[in-house]
C-alpha positions in Angstrom: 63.8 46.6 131.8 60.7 46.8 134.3 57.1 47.1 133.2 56.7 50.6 133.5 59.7 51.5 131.0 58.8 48.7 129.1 55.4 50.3 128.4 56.5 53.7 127.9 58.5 52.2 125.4 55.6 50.9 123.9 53.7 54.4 123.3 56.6 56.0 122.3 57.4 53.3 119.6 54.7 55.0 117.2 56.5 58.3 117.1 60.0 56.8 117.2 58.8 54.6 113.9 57.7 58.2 112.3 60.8 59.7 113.0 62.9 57.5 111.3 60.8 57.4 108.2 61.1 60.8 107.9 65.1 60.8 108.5 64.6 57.7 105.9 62.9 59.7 103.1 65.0 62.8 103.9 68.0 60.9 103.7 66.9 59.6 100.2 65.9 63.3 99.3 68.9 64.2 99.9 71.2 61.8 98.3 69.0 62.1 94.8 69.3 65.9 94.9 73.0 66.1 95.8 73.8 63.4 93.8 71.6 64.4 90.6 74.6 64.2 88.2 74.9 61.0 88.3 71.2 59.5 89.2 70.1 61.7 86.3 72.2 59.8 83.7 71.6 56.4 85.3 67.7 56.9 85.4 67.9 57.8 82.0 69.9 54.6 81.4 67.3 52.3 83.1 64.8 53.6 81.0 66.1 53.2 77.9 67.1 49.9 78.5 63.1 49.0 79.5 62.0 50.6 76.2 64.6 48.8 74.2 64.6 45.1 76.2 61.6 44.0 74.2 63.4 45.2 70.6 66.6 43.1 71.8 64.2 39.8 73.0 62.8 39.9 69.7 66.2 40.2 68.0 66.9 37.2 70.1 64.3 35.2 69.2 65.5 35.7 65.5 68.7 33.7 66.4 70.5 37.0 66.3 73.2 37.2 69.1 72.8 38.6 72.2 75.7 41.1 71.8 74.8 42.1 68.0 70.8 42.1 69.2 72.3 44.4 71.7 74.7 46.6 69.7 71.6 47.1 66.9 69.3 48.6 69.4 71.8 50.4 70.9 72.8 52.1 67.7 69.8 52.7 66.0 68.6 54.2 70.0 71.3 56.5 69.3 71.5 57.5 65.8 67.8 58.4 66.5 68.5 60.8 69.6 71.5 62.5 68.0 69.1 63.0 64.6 66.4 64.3 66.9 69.2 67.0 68.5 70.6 67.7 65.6 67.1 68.5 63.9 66.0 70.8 67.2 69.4 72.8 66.9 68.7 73.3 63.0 65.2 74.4 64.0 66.1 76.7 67.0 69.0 78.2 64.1 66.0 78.9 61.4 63.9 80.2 63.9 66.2 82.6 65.3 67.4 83.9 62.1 63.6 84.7 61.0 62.0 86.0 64.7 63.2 89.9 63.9 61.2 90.0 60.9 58.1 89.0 63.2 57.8 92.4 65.2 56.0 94.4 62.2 52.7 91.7 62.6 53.3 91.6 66.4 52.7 95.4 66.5 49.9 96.0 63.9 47.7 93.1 66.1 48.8 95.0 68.9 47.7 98.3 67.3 44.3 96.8 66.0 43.5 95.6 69.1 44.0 99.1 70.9 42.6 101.0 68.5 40.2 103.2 69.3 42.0 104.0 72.9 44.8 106.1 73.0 46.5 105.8 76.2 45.1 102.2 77.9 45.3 101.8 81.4 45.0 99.4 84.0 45.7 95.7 83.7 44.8 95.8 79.2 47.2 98.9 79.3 50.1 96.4 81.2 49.5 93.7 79.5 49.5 95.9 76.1 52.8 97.2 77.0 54.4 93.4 78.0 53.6 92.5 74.3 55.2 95.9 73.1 58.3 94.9 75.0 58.1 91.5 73.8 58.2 92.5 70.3 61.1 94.5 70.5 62.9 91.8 72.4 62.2 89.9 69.2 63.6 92.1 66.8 67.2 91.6 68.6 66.8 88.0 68.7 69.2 87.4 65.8 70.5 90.5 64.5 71.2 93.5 65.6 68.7 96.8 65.8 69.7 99.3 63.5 71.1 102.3 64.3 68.7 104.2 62.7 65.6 102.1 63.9 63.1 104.0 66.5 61.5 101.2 68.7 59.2 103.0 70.8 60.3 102.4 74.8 63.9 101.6 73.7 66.7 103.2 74.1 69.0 103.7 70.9 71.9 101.3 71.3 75.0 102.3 71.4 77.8 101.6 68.3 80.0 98.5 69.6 83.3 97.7 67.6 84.0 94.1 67.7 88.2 93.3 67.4 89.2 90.0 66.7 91.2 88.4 69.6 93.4 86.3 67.2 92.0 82.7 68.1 91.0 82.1 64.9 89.6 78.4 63.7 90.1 76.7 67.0 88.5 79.2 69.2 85.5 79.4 66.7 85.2 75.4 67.1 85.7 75.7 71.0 83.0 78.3 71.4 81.2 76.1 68.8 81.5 72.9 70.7 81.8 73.7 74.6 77.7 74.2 74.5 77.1 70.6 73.5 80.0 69.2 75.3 77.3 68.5 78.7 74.2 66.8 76.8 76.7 65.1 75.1 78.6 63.7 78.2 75.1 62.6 79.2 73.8 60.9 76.4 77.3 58.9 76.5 77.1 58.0 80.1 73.2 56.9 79.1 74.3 54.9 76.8 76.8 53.1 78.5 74.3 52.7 81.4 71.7 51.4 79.6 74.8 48.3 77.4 75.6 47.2 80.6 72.1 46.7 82.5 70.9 45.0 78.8 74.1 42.7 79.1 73.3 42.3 82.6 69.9 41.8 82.5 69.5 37.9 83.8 72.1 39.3 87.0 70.5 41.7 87.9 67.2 39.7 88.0 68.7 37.1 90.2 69.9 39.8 92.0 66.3 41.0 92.5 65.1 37.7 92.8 67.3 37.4 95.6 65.5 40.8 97.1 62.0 40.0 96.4 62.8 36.4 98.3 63.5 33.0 97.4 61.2 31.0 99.4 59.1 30.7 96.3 61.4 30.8 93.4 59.1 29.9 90.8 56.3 32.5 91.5 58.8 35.0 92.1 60.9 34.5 88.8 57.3 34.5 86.9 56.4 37.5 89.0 59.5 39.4 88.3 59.6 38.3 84.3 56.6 39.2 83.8 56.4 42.9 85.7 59.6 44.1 83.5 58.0 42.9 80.5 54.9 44.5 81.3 56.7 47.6 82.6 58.9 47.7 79.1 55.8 47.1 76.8 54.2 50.3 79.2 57.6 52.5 78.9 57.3 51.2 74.8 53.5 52.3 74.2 54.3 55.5 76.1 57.3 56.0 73.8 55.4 55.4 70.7 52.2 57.3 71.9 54.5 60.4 72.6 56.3 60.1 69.2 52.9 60.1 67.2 51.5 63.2 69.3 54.6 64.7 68.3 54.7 63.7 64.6 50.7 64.4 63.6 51.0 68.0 66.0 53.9 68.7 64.0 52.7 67.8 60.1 49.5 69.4 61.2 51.9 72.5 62.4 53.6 72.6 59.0 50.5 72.4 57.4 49.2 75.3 59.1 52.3 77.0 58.2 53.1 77.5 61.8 57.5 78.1 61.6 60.2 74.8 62.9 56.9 72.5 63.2 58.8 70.0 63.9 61.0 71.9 66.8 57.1 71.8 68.1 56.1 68.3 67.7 59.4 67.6 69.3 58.7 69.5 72.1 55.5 68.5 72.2 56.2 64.7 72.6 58.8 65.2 75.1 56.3 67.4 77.3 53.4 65.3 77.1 55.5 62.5 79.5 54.6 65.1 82.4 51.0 64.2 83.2 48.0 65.2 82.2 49.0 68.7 81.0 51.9 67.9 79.1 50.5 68.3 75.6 48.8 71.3 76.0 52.0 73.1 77.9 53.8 72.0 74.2 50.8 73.9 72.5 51.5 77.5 74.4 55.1 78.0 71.8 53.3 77.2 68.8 50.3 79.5 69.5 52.8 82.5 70.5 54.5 82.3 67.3 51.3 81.5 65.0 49.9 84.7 66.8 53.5 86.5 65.6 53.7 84.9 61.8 49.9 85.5 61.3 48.4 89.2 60.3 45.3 87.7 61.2 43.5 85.2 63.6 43.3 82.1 61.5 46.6 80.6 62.3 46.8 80.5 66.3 42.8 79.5 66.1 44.0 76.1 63.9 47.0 75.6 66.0 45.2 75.3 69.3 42.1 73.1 67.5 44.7 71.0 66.1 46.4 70.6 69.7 42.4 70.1 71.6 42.2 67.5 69.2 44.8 65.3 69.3 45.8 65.4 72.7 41.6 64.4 73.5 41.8 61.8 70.7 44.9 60.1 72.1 43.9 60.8 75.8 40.3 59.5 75.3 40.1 56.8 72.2 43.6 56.1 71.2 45.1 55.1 74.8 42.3 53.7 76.1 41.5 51.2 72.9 45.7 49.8 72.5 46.1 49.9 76.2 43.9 50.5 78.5 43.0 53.2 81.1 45.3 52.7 83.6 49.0 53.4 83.7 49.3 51.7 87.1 49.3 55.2 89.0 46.3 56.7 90.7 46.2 60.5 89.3 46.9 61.9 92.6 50.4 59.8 93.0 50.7 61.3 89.2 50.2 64.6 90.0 52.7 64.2 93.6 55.3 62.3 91.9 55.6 65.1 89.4 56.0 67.7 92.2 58.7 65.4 94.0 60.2 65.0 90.6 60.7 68.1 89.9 61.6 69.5 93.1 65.0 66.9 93.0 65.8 67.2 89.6 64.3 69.9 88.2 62.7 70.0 84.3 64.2 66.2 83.7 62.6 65.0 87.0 59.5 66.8 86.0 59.3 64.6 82.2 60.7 61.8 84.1 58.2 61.4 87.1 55.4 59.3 85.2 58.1 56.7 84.2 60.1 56.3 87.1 57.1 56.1 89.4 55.7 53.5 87.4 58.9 51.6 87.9 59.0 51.9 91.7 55.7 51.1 91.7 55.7 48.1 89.6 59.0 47.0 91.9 57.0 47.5 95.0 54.1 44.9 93.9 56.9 42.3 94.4 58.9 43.6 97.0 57.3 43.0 100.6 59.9 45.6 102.1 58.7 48.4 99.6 54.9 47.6 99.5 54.0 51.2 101.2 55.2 52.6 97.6 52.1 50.5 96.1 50.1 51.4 98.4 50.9 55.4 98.5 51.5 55.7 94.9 49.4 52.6 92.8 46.1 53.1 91.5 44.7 49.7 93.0 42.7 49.9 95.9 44.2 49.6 99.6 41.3 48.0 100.6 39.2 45.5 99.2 36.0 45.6 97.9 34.2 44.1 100.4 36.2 46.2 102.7 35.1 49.0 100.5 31.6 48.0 101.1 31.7 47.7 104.3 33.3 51.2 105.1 30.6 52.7 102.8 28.0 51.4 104.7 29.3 52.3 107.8 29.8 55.4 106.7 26.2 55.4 105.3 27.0 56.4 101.9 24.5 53.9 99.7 25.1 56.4 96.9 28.9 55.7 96.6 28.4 52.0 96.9 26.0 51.6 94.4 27.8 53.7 91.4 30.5 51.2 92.5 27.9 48.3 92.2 26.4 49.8 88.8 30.0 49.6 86.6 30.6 46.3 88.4 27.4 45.1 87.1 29.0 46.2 83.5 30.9 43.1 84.1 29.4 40.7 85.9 26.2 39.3 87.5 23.7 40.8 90.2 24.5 37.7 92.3 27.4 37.7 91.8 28.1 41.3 93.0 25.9 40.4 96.1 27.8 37.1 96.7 31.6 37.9 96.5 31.4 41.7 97.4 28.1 42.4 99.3 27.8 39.4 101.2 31.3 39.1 102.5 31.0 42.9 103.6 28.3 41.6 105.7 29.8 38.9 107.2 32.4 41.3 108.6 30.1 43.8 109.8 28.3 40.8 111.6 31.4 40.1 113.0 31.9 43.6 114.4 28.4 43.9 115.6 28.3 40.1 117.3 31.4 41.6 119.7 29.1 45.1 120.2 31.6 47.1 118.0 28.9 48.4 116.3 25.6 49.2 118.0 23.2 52.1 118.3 22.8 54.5 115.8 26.2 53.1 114.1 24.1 50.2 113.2 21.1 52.0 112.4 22.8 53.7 110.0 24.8 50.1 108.5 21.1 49.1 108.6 19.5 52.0 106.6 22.2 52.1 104.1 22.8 48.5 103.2 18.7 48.6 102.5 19.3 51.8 100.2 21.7 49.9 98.4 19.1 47.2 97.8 16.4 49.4 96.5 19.1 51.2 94.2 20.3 48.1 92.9 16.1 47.4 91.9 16.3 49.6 90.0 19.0 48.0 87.6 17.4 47.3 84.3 18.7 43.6 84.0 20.4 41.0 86.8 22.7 40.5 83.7 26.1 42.1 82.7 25.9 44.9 80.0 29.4 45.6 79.2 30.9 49.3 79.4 33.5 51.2 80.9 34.8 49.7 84.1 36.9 52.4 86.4 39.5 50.9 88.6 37.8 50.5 91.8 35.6 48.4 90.0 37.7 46.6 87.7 39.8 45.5 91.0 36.6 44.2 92.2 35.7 42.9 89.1 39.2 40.8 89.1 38.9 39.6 92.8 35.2 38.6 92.5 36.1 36.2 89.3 33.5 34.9 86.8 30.1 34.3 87.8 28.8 31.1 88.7 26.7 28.6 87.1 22.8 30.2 86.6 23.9 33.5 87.0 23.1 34.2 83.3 19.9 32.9 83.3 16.5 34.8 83.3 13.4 32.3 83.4 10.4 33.3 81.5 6.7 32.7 82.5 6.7 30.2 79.8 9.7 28.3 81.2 8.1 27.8 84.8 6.4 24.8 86.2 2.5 26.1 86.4 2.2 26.0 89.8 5.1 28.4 89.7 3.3 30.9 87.6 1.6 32.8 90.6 1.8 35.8 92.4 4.1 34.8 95.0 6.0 31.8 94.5 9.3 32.3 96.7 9.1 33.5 100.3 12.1 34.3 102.2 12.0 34.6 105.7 14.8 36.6 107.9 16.6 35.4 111.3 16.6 37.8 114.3 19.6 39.2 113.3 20.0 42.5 112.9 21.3 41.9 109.9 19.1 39.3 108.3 17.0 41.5 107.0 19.1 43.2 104.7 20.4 39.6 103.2 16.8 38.3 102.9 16.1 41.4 100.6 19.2 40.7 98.8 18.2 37.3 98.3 15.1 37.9 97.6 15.8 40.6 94.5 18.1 38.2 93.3 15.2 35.9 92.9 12.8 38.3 91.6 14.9 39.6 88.9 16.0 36.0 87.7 12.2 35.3 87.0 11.0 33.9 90.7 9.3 36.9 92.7 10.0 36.7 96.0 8.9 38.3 98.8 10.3 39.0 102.5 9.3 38.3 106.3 11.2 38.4 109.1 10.4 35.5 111.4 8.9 37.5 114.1 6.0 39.3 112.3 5.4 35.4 111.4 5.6 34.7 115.5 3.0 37.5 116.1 0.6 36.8 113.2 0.7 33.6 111.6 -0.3 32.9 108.7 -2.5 30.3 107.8 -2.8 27.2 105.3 -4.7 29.4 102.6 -2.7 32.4 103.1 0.2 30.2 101.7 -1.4 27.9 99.5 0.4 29.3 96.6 4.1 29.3 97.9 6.4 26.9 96.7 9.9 27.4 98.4 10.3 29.2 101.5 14.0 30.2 102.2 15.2 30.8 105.8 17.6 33.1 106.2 20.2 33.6 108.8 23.8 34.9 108.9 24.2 32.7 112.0 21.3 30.7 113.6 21.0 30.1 117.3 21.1 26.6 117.1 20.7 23.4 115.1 17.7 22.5 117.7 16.2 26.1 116.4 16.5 25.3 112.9 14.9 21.8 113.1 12.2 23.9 115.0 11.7 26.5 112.5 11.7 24.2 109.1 8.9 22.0 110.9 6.8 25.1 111.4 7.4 25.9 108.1 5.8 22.6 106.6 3.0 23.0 108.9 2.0 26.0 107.6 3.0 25.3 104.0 3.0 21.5 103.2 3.6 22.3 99.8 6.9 24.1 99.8 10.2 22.8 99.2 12.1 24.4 102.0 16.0 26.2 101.6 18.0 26.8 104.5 20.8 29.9 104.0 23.6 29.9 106.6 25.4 33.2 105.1 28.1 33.1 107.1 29.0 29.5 107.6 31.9 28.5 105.4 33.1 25.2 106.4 31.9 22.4 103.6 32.1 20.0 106.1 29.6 21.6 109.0 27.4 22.3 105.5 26.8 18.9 105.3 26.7 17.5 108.5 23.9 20.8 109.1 22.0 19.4 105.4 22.0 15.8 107.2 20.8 16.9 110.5 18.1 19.3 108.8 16.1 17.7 106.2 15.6 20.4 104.2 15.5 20.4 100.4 18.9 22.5 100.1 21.1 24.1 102.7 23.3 26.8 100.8 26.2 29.6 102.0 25.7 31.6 98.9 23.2 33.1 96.7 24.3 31.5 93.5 23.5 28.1 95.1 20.7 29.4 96.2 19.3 30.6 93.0 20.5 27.8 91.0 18.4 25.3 93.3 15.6 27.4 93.4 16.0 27.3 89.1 16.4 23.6 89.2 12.9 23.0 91.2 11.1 25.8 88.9 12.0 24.4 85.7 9.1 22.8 83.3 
């Protein structure tokens, strides 16, 4: 292939990569839809088996064997769904048989409400005559309408003669049966789906093992173990969470005196797996037939309190206290997986979203070839949080970057925050304006928002962590950043200071010529300040044009120089000798941001002669605590 081909080639890779994604995720579309019958079952099947794996491992751990642990589960599982069907069918019966005698209080609310107007028009007089139909659809739900019955807008019905066709007891079983023959079929091949991936459980690890990569087969078997544990204790809380919400809304329902409560809580546990609005679709039912049963307005008024409550008290204190925020999923990949969901499967796909996207999801964490799942659907961030920082400031957003900063500051140190999330963002935005990547008013505005952040972040009422709600953005860079260091904690008082320390300006810290020095003196320097040392900054050339002279800094006792990256060792030498001219009382600190190599760090703290040569601003303040100390 010649150079020319070879670089169209090239260009056209991009588009030729997009099109067979799509014919990828087509193709999968496709083959889930078509073959719905059968992933239905089988998705059902893996499910189960997550929620009952940790019943069956502690079964196990009792000495019971594997196949009776197995068998237990599997039987009390299914003795529990066939109850559950049996008791919706015995509800949906009752209901049905009592839904005629409904219409009378359906049309004296309807009456009361148009009193007063005889012929209503417009969109009340529509909706008035929707309910009007509706409660004389009820009557027939049921029973039959009597001949003699005048139901306004409804045409008498004719007399119908029924003739027995002679099939007698076995037709009466077959019309009987036939409707419960498909769930049934189902719920068997669920069943056996979900024996055989229990038995199978070690195989089809290895199995996975074996597609997750053996290179480290230690971390990986960890890794694996420990995301279907954490996916079946998720799929388990869920389970249980559901099954309360449907228990207390149904008690409460029957309390009420709301009719088949417990067709409602039912219903209502089942539809609060579709995200978000689950439980309060489950509450429309109820608060239809409360305003049918109920003369008054007392009844469907309870029924929706009772649902606003316990869906926000689960949703907001519950969850949150036995779990945690976070179901891995960000809301939007919620709220997308539940279209997708739905649009293959239908309802089932619809209550089966949440769960099976948190299983894909979890798989893609440790599965290189389907990370682009974690990263489309997962509720971590893509980037990382000095990434994060970085973009913001480029983007010059202080505002989002400091709410960031303020919940991270719920868990950890200022310094810290400004060490292993700030700082790094600089470095990279060093990086990108050593090679001119980022000049003119880009910089400008990098410059003016990473000082924002600083004079936002003043304005925290304690260097310390508080403790509070985290988000996920925040937790993640919360988990990456790690605890904070050694004096990080620690506030010196007045009274803890050497004397000579107890003055107006103790700390001065003086900035390179880099166009980002600036912004890390001022971050050292608040750091400083709010651990008990004010501090104030310079930047080295206003100290070139106007020197200060021996009584101007009579009172200073450690002068830091900062630099992300200084011209040269020559220049430092150069600089910290000026520095004891001017000051001869100062303990001098050298801080090479960027410089990350322990190594150079001392061979630089050799050449140097400085007091301390540090890379961070925990080092930094913990030397500066050390020398200030009675």
């Amino acid at each position: 292939m010649d150079i020319i081909s070879s670089q169209q080639m090239r260009k056209l890779l991009p588009l030729l990569t997009a099109l067979a994604v799509t014919v990828l995720v087509l193709s999968i579309s496709a083959i889930l839809y078509l073959g719905r019958e059968i992933f239905v079952p089988f998705a059902l099947g893996i499910l189960l088996s997550f929620v009952l794996a940790p019943i069956v491992i502690g079964l196990q751990r009792l000495n019971v064997p594997r196949s009776l642990a197995i068998s237990a589960a599997i039987l009390t599982a299914t003795c529990a769904i066939v109850a559950l069907i049996l008791l919706i069918f015995s509800q949906v019966a009752n209901l049905a048989e009592d839904l005629p005698g409904y219409r009378a209080t359906i049309q004296q609310k309807l009456d009361s409400v148009a009193e007063g107007e005889s012929r209503p028009s417009g969109p009340y007089g529509r909706a008035l005559e929707a309910l009007q139909g509706i409660a004389s659809d009820i009557e027939k739900i049921g029973g039959s309408v009597p001949e003699d019955a005048d139901v306004p807008g409804v045409a008498r019905p004719m007399p119908v003669t029924i003739v027995s066709s002679g099939g007698g007891t076995l037709a009466t079983a077959a019309a009987v049966i036939s409707p419960l023959l498909g769930p049934l079929t189902t719920l068997g091949i669920v069943i056996v789906f979900a024996i055989f991936i229990l038995l199978q459980r070690e195989d089809l690890r290895n199995r996975f093992i074996r597609l997750a990569g053996t290179d480290d087969l230690q971390q990986t078997t960890a890794a694996i173990d420990d995301a279907a544990l954490r996916l079946s204790r998720l799929l388990l809380f869920q389970f249980g969470m559901n099954a309360a919400f449907g228990l207390i809304t149904g008690a409460g329902l029957y309390v009420i005196g709301v009719p088949s409560p417990f067709l409602w809580g039912i219903l209502g546990g089942i539809l609060r797996y579709i995200p978000y609005v689950g439980g309060f679709i489950g509450a429309g039912l109820p608060m239809m037939l409360a305003f049918a049963v109920d003369p008054g307005w007392n009844m469907i008024l309870w029924t929706a309190l009772l649902y606003i409550a316990v869906e926000t008290a689960m949703s907001n204190i519950v969850e949150p206290i036995l779990y945690g925020h976070s179901s891995g999923l960000s809301p939007v990949a919620i709220i997308l997986a539940a279209l997708i969901w739905a649009l293959l499967w239908g309802p089932v796909g619809l209550i089966l979203a949440t769960p099976l996207t948190i299983c894909l999801v979890v798989l893609a964490r440790y599965v290189p070839a389907l990370g682009i799942i974690d990263i489309m659907f997962g509720d971590k961030p893509a980037l990382s949080p000095h990434q994060i920082f970085y973009q913001r400031m480029l983007a010059g957003e202080p505002q989002e970057a400091g709410l960031q900063a303020r919940e991270f500051l719920r868990e950890r140190a200022l310094v810290t925050y400004y060490d292993e999330v700030a700082l790094e963002g600089i470095r990279l935005a060093h990086d990108d304006v050593a090679r001119l990547a980022v000049q003119g008013k880009r910089l400008e505005t990098l410059q003016h928002a990473a000082m924002a952040l600083v004079e936002r972040l003043d304005r925290v009422e304690s260097p310390l962590p508080r403790g509070g709600v985290v988000r996920t953005e925040a937790k993640a860079a919360v988990e990456a950043a790690g605890p904070d260091r050694a004096g990080a904690l620690v506030v010196q008082r007045p009274e803890d200071l050497k004397p000579e320390w107890r003055v107006a300006r103790p700390v001065v810290c003086i900035s390179g010529n880099d166009p980002l020095d600036a912004t890390v003196a001022a971050m050292l320097a608040q750091v400083l300040t709010r651990h008990g040392l004010t501090a104030e900054t310079v930047a080295w050339a206003d100290l070139a044009k106007n020197p200060p002279s021996a009584t101007d800094a009579s009172d200073v006792r450690l002068v830091c120089l900062s630099f992300l990256e200084p011209l040269s060792t020559v220049h430092l030498r150069m600089m910290v000798r000026q520095v004891h001219r001017i000051a001869p009382k100062a303990h001098v600190f050298v801080g090479i941001w960027r410089q990350r190599d322990p190594a150079m760090v001392a061979q630089l703290a050799t050449r140097l002669h400085t007091d301390a040569l540090v890379t961070t601003f925990s080092a930094a303040l913990v030397e500066a605590q050390k020398l200030a100390a009675k």
